[in-house]
Residue frames as a rotation matrix with the C-alpha (Angstrom) as fourth column:
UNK 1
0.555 -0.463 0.692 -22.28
-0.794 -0.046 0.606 11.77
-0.249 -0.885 -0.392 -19.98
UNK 2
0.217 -0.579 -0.786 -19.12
-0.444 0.658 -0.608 9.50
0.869 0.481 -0.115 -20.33
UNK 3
0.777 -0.177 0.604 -18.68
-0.601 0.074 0.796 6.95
-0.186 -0.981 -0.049 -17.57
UNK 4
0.041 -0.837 -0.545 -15.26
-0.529 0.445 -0.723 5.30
0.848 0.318 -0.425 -16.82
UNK 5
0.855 0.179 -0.486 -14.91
0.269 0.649 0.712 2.34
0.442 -0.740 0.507 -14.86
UNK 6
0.009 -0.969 -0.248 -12.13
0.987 -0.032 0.158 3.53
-0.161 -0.246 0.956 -11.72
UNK 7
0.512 -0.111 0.852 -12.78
0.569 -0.699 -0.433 6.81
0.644 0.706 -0.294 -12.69
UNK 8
0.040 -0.391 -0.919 -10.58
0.967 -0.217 0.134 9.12
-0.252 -0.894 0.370 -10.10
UNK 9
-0.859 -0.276 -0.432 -10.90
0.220 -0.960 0.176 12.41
-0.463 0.056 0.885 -12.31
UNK 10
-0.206 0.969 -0.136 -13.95
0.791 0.083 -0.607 14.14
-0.577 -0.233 -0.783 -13.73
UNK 11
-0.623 -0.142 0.769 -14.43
0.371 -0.919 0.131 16.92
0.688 0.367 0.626 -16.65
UNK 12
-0.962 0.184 -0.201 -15.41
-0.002 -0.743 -0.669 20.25
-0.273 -0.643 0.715 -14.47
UNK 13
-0.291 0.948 0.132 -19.32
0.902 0.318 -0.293 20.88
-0.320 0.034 -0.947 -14.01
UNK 14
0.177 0.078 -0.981 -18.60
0.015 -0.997 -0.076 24.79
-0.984 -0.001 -0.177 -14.85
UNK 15
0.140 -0.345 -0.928 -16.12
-0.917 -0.398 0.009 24.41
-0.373 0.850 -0.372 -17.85
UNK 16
0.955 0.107 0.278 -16.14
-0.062 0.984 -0.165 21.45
-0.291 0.141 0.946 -20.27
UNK 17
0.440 -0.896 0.052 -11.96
-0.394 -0.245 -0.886 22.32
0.807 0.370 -0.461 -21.01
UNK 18
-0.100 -0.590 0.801 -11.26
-0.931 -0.228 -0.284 21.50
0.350 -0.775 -0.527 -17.57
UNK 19
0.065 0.139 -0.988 -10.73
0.177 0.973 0.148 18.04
0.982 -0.184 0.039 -15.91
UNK 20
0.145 -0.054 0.988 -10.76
-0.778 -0.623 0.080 17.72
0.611 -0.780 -0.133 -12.06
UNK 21
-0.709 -0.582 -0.398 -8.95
-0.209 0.713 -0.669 15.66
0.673 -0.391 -0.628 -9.71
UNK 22
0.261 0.962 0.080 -11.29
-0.688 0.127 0.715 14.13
0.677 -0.241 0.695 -7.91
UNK 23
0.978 -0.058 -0.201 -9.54
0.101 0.973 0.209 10.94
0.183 -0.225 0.957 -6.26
UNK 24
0.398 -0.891 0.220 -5.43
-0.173 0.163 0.971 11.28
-0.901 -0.424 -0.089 -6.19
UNK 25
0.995 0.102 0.007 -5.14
-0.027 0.327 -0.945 11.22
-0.098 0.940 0.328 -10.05
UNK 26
0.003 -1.000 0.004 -1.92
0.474 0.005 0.880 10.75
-0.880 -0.001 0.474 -11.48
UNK 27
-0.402 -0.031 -0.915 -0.88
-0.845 -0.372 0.384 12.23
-0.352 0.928 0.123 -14.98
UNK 28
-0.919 0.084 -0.386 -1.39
-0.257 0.613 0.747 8.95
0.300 0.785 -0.542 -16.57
UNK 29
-0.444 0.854 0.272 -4.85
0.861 0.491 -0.135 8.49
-0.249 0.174 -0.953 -15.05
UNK 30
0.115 0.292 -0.949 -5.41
-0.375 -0.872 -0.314 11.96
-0.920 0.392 0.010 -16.74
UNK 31
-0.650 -0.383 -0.657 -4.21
-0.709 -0.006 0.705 10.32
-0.274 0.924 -0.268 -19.97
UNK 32
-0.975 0.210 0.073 -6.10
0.222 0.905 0.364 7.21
0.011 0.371 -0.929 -19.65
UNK 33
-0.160 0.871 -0.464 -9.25
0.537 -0.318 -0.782 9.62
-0.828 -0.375 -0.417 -18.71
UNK 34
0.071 -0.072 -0.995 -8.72
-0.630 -0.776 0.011 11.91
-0.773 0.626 -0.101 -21.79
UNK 35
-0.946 0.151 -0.287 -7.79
-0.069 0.771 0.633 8.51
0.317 0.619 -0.718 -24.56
UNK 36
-0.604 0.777 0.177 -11.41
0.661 0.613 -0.434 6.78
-0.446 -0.145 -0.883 -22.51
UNK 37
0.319 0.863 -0.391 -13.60
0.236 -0.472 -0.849 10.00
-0.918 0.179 -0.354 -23.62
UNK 38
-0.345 -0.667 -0.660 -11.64
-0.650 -0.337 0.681 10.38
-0.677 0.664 -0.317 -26.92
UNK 39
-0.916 0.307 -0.258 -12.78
-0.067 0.518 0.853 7.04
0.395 0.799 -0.454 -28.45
UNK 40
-0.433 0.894 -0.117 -16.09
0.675 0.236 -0.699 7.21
-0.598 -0.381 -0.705 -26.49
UNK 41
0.200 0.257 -0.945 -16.79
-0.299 -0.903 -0.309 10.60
-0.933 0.345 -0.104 -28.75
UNK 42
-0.643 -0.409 -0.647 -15.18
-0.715 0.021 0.698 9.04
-0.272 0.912 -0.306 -31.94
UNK 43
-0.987 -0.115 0.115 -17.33
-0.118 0.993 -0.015 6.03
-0.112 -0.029 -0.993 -31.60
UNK 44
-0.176 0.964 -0.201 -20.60
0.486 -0.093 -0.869 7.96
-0.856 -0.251 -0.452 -31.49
């Protein structure tokens, strides 16, 4: 599990392709949600 601090979006609990709005996301807190689990996965 990846936690983000602020998170407002969530990857889906069905499909791991899918993100889900969860809060009022914007695109860019899709981007900054997609970059936060990017280096959280490179880093491991």
């Amino acid at each position: 599990m990846i936690k983000v601090v602020g998170v407002v979006a969530e990857v889906s609990k069905k499909h791991a392709g899918f993100i889900v709005n969860v809060d009022h996301a914007t695109s860019t807190d899709y981007l900054d949600f997609i970059r936060s689990m990017q280096e959280t996965v490179k880093n491991k």
